[in-house]
N, CA, C and O atoms as CSV, one atom per row, in Angstrom:
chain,resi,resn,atom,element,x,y,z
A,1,UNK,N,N,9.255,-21.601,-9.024
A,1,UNK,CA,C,8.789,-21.184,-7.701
A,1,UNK,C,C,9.743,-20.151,-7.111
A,1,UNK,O,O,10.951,-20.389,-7.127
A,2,UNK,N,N,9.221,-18.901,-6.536
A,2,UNK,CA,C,9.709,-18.227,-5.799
A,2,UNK,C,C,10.190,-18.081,-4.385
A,2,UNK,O,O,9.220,-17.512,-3.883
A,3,UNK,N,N,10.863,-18.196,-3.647
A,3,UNK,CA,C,10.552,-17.716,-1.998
A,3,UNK,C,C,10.665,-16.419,-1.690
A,3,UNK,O,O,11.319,-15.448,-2.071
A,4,UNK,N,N,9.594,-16.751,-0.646
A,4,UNK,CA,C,9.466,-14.686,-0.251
A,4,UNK,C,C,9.155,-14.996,1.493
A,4,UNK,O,O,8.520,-15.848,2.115
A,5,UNK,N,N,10.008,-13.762,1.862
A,5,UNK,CA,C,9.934,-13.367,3.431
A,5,UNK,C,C,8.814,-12.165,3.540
A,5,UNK,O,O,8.737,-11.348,2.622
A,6,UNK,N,N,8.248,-12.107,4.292
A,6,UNK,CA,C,7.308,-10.988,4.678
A,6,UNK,C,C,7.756,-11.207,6.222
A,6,UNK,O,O,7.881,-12.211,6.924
A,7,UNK,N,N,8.006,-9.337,6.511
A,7,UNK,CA,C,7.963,-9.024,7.433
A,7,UNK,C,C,7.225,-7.928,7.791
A,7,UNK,O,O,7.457,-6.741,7.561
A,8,UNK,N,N,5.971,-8.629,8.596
A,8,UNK,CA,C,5.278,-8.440,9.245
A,8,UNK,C,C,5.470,-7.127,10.902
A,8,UNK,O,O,6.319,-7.247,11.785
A,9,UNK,N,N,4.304,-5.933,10.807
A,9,UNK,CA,C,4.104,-5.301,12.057
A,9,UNK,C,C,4.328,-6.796,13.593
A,9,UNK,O,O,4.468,-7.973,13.261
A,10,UNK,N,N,4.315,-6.485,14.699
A,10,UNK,CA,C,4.962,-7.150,15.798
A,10,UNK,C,C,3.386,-7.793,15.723
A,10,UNK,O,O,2.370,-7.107,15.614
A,11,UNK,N,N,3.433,-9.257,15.806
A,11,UNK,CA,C,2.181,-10.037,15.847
A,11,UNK,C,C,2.029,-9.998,17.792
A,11,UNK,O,O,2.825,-10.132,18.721
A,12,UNK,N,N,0.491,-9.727,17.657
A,12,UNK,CA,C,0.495,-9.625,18.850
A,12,UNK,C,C,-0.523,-10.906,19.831
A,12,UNK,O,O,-0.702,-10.909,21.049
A,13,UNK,N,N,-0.877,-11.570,19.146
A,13,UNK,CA,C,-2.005,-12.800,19.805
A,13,UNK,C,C,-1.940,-14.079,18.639
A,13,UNK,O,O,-1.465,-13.989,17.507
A,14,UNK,N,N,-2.489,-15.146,19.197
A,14,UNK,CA,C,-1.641,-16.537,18.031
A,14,UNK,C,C,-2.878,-16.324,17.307
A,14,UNK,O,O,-2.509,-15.909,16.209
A,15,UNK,N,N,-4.159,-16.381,17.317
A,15,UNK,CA,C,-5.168,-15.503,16.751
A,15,UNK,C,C,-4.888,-14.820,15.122
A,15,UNK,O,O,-5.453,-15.048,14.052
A,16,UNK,N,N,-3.971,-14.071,15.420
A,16,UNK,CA,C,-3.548,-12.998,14.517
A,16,UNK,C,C,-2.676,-13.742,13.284
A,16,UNK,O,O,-2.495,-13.377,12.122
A,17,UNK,N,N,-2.139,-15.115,14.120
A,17,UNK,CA,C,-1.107,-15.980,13.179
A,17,UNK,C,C,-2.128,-17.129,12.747
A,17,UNK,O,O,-1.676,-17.612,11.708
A,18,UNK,N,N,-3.162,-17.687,13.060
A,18,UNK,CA,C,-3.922,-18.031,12.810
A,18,UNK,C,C,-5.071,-17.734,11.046
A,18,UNK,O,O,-5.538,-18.404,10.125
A,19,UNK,N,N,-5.004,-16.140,11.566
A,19,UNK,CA,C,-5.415,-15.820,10.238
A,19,UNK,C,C,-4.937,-15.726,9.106
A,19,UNK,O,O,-5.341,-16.157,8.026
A,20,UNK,N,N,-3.470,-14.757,9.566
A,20,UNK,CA,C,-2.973,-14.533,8.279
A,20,UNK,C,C,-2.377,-16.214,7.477
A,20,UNK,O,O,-2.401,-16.188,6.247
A,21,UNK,N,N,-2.058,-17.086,7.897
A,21,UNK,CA,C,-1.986,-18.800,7.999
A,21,UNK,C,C,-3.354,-19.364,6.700
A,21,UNK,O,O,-3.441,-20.049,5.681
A,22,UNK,N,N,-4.014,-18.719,7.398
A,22,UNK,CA,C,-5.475,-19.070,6.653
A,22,UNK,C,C,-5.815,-18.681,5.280
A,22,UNK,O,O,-6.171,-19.307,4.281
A,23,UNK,N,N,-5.544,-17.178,5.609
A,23,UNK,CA,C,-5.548,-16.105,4.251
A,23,UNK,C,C,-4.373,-16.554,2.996
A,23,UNK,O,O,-4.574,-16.894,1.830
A,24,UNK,N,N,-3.386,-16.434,3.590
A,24,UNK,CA,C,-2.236,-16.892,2.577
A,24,UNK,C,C,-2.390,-18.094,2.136
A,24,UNK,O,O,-2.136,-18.182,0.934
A,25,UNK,N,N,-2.791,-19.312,2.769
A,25,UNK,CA,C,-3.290,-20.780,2.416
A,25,UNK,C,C,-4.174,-21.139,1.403
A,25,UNK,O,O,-4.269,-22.171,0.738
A,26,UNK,N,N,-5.220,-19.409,1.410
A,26,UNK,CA,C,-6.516,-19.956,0.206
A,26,UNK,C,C,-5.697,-19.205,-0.817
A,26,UNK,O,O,-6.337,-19.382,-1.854
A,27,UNK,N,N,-4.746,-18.539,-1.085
A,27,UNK,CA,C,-4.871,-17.358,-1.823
A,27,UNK,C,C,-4.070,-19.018,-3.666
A,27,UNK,O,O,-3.171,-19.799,-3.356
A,28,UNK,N,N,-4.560,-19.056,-4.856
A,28,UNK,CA,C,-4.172,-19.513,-5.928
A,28,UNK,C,C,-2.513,-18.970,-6.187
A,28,UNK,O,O,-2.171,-17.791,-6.279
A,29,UNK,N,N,-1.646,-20.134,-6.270
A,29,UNK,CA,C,-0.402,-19.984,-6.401
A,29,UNK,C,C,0.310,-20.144,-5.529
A,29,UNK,O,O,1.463,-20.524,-5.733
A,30,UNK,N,N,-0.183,-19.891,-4.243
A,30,UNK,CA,C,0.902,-20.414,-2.821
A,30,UNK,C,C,0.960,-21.932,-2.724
A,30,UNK,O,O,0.026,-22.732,-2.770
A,31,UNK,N,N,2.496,-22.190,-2.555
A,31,UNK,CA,C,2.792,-23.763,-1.982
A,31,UNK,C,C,1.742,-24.116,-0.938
A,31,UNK,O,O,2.563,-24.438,-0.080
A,32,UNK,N,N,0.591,-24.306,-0.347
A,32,UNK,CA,C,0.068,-24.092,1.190
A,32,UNK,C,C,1.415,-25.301,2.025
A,32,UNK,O,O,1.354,-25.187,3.249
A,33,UNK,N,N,2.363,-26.199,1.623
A,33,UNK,CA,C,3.075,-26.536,2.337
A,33,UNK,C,C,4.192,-25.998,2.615
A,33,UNK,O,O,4.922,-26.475,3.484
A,34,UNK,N,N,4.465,-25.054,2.010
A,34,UNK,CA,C,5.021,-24.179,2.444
A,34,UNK,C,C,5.224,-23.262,3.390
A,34,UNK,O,O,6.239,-22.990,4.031
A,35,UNK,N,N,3.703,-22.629,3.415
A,35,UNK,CA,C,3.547,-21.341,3.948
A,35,UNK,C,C,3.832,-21.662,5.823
A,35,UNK,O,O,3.407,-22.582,6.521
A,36,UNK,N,N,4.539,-20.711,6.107
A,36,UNK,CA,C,5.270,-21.026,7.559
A,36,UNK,C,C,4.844,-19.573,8.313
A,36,UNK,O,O,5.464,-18.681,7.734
A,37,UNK,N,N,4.126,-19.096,9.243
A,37,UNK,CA,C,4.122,-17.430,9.967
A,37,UNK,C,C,4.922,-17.732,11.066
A,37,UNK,O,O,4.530,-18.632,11.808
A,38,UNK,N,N,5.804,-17.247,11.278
A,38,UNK,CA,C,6.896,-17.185,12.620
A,38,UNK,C,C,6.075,-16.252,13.815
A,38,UNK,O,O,6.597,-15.202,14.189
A,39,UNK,N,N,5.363,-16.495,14.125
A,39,UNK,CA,C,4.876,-15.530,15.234
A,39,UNK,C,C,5.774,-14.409,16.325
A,39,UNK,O,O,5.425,-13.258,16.589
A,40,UNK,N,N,7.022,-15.134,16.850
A,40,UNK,CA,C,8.221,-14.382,17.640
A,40,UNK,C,C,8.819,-13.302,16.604
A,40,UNK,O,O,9.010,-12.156,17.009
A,41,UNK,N,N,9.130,-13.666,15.214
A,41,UNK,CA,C,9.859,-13.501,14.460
A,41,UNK,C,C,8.901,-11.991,13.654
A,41,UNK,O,O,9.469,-10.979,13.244
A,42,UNK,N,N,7.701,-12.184,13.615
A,42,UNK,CA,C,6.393,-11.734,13.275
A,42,UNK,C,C,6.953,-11.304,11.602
A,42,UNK,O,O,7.157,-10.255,10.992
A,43,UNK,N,N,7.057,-12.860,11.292
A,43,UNK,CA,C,7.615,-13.291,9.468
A,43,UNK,C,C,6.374,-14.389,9.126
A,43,UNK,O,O,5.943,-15.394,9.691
A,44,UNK,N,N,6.105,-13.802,8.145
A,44,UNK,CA,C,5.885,-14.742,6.777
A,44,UNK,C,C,6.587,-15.254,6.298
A,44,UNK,O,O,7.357,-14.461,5.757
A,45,UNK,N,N,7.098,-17.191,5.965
A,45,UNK,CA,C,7.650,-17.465,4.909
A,45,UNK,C,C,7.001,-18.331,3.721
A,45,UNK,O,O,6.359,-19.309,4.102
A,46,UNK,N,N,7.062,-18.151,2.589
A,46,UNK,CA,C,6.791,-19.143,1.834
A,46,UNK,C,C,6.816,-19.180,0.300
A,46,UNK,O,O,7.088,-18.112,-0.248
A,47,UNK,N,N,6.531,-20.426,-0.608
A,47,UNK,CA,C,6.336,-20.509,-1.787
A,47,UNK,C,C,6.079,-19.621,-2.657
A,47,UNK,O,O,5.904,-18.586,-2.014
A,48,UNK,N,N,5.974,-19.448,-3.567
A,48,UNK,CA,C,5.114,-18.842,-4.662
A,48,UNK,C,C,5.131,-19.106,-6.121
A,48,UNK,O,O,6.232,-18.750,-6.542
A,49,UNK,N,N,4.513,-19.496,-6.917
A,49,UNK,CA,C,4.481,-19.472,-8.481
A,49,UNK,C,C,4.178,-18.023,-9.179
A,49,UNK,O,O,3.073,-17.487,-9.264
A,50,UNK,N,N,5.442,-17.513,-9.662
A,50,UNK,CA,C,4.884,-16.165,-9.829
A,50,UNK,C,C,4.419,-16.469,-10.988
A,50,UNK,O,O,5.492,-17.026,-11.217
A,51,UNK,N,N,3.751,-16.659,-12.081
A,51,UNK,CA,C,2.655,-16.909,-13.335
A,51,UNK,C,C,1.154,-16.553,-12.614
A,51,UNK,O,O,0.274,-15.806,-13.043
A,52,UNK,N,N,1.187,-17.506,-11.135
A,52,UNK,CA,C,-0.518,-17.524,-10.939
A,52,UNK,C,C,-0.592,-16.146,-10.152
A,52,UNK,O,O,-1.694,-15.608,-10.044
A,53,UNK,N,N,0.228,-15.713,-9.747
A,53,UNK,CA,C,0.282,-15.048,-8.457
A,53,UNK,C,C,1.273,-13.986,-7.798
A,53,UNK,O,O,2.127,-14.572,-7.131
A,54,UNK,N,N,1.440,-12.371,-7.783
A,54,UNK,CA,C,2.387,-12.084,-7.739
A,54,UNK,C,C,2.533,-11.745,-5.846
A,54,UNK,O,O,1.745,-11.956,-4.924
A,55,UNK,N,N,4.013,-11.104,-5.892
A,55,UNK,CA,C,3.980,-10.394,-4.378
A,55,UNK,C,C,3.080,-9.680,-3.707
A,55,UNK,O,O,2.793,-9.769,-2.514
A,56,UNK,N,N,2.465,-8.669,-4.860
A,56,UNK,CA,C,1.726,-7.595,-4.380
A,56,UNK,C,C,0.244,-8.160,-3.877
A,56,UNK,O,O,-0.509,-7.645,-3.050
A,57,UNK,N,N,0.126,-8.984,-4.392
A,57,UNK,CA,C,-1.491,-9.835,-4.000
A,57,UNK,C,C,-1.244,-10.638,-2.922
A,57,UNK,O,O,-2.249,-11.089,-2.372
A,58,UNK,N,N,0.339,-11.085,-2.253
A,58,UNK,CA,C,0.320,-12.010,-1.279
A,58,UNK,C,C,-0.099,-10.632,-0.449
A,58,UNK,O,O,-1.167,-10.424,0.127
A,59,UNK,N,N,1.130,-9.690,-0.562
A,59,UNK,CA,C,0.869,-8.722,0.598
A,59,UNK,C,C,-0.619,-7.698,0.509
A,59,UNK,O,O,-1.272,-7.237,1.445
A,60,UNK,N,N,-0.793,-7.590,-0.637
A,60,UNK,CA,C,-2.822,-7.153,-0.026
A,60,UNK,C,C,-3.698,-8.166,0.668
A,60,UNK,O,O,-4.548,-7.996,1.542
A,61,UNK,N,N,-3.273,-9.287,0.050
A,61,UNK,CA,C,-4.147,-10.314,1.228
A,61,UNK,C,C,-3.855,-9.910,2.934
A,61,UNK,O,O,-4.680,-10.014,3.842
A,62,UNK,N,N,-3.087,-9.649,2.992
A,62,UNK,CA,C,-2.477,-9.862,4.208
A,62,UNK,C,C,-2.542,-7.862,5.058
A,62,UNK,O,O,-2.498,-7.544,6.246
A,63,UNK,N,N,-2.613,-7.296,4.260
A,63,UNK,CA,C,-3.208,-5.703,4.549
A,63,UNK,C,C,-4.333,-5.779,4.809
A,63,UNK,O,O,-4.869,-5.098,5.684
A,64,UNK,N,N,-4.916,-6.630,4.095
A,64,UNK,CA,C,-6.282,-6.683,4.092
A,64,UNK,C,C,-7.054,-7.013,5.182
A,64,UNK,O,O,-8.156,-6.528,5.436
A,65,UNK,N,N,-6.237,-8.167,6.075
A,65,UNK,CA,C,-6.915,-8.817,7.365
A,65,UNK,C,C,-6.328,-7.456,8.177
A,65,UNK,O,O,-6.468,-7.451,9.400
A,66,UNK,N,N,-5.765,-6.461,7.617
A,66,UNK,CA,C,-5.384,-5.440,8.866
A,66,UNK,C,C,-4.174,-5.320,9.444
A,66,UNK,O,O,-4.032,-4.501,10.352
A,67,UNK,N,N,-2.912,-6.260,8.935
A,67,UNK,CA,C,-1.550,-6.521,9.293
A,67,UNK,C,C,-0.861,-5.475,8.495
A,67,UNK,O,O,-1.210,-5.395,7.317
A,68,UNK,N,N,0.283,-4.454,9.030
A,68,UNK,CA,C,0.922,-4.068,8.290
A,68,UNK,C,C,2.312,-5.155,7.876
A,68,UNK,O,O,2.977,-5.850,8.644
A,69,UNK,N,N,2.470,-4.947,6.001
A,69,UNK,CA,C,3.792,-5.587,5.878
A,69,UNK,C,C,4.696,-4.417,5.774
A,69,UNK,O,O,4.318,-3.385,5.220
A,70,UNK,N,N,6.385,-4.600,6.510
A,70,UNK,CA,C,7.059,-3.823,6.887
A,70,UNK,C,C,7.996,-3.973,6.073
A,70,UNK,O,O,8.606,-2.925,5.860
A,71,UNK,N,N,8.545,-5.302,5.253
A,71,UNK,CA,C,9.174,-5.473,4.867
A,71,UNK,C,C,9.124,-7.029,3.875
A,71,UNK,O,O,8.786,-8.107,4.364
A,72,UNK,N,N,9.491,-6.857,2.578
A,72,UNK,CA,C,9.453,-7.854,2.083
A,72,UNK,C,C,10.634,-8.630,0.841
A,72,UNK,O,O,10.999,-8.107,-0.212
A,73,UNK,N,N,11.064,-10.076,1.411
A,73,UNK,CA,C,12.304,-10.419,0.086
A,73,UNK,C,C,11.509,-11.732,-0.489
A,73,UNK,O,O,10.717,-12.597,-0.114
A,74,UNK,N,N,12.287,-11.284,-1.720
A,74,UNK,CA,C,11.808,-12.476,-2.892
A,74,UNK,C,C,13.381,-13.045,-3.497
A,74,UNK,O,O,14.300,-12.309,-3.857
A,75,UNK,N,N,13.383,-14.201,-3.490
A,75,UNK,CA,C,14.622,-15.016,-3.867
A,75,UNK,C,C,14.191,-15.987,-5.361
A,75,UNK,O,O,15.024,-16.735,-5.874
């Protein structure tokens, strides 16, 4: 398992943390107990199995609902 930070454009409504929460939750390979969105922080944290699933697909999921990612670490 991997951990990865995504940092996220400035989240602007809980709405917005709501989704991306949702999106990252269905996506194959995420811990979903993991997955944490800091809304103040306007971070992504969480799990990953990189075999099922790499970075670049967490962060198109997440382009995809319309969020820019600004920044991203993998440990």
């Amino acid at each position: 398992m991997k951990k990865a930070t995504l940092q996220l454009e400035t989240l602007t409504c809980p709405s917005c943390l709501q989704k991306i929460d949702h999106a990252v939750k269905a996506l194959p390979g995420v811990d979903k107990e993991s997955v944490n969105v800091l809304f103040n922080a306007s971070k992504v944290k969480l799990n990953f199995d990189e075999e099922k699933i790499t970075i670049d697909q967490i962060e198109k999921a997440i382009t995809d609902l319309g969020y820019e990612v600004k920044k991203t670490q993998v440990k």
